[in-house]
C-alpha positions as CSV (number, residue, x, y, z in Angstrom):
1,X,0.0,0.0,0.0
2,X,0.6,3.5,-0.7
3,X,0.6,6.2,2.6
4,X,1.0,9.7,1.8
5,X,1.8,12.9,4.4
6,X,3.2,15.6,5.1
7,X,0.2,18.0,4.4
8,X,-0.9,21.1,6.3
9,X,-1.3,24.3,6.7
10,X,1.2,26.7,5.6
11,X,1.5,30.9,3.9
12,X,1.5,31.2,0.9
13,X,5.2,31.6,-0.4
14,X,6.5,28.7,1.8
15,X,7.0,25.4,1.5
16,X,6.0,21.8,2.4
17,X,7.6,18.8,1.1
18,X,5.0,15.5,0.9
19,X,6.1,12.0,1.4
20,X,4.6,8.9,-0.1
21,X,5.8,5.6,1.2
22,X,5.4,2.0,-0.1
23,X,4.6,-0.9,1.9
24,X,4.7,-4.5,0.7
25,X,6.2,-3.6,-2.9
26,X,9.7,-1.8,-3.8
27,X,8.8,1.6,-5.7
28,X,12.0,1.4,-7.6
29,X,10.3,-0.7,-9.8
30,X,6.9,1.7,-10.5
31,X,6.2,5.1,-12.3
32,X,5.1,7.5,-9.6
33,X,2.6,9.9,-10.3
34,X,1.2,13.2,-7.8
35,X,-2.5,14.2,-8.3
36,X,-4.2,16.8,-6.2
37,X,-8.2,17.5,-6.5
38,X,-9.2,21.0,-5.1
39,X,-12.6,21.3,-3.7
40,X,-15.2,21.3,-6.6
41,X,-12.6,20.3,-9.2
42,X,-11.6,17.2,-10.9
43,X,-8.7,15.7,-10.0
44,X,-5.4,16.6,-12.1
45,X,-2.1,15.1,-12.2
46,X,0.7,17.7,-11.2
47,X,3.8,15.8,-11.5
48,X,4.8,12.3,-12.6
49,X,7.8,9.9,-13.1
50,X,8.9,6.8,-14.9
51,X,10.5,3.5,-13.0
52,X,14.2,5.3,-13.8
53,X,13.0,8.9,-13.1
54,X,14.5,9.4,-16.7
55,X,11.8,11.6,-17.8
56,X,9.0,13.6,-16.0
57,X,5.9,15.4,-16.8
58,X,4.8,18.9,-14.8
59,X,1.8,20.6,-14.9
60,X,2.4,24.1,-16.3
61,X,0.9,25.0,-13.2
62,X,3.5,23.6,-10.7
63,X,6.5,23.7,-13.4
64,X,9.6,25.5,-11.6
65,X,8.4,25.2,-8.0
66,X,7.2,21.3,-7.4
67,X,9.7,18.9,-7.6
68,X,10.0,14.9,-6.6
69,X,12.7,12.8,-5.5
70,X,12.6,8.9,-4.2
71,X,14.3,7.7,-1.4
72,X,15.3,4.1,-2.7
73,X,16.6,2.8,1.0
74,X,13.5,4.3,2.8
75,X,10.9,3.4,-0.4
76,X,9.7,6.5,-0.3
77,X,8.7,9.3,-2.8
78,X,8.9,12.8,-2.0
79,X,7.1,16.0,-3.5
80,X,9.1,19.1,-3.0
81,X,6.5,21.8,-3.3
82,X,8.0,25.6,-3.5
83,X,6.8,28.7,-3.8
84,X,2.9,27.2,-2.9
85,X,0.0,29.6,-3.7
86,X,-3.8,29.5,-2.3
87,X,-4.8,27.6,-5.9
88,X,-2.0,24.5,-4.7
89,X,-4.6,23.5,-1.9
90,X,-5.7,20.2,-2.0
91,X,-6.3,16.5,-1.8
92,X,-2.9,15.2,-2.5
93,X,-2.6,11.6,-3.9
94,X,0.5,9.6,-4.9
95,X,0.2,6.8,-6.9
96,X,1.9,3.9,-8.2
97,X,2.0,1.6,-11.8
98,X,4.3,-1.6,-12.4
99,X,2.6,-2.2,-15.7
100,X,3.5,1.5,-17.0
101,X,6.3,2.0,-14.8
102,X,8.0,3.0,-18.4
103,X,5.9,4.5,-20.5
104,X,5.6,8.4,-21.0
105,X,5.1,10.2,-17.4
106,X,2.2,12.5,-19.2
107,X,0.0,9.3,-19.8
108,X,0.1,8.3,-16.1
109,X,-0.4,12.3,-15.6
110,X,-3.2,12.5,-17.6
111,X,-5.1,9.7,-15.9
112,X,-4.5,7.2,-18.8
113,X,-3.9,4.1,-17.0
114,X,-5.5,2.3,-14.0
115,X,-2.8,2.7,-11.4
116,X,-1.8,-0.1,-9.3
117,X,-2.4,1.6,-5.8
118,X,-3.5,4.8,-4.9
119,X,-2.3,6.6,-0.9
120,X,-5.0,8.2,1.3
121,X,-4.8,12.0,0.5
122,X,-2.8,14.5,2.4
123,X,-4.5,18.3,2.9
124,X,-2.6,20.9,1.4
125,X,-3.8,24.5,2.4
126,X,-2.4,27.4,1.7
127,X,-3.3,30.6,3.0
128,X,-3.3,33.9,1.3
């Protein structure tokens, strides 16, 4: 399974950085995707990775400020978010694929695939 934190509450400017860890698999091995829903809004894909983290897809949105890193001894994947702004606050989800874990990052951002596990959401807010 998928568990994701390290959401809160924080001004808008700063910065949180959001972990998803991996339970019972090794995430080396899977493409990693962040999506975040907003309240009243459909769920969007901000920032994705293949198995190698060779390639990655950003949402123009987040492009410059979110970034993500995996932690291959703790099998965890981090989302460095900078810079947040009151439109970042969310639901945020990490995900996981074996079966695409090398296919192009904007697929699994885009919702393309069914995803092999999913985390419980962690609440972003930021305040203006």
């Amino acid at each position: 399974q998928l568990q994701a934190s390290g959401g809160g509450l924080v001004q808008a400017g700063g910065s949180l950085r959001l972990s998803c860890a991996a339970s019972g698999f090794t995430l080396d091995y899977y493409a990693i995707g962040w999506f975040r829903q907003a309240p009243g809004k459909e769920r969007e894909g901000v920032l994705c990775i293949s198995r190698s983290a060779g390639s990655a897809y950003y949402a123009g949105s987040v492009k410059g400020r979110f970034t993500i890193s995996r932690d291959s001894a703790k099998n965890t994947v981090y989302l460095q978010m900078n810079g947040l702004k009151p439109e970042d606050t969310a639901v945020y989800y990490c995900t996981a694929s074996r079966k695409f874990a090398t296919t192009t990052p904007s697929n699994v951002c885009r919702g393309y695939y069914v995803m092999d596990y999913w985390g419980k959401g962690t609440l972003v807010t930021v305040s203006s």
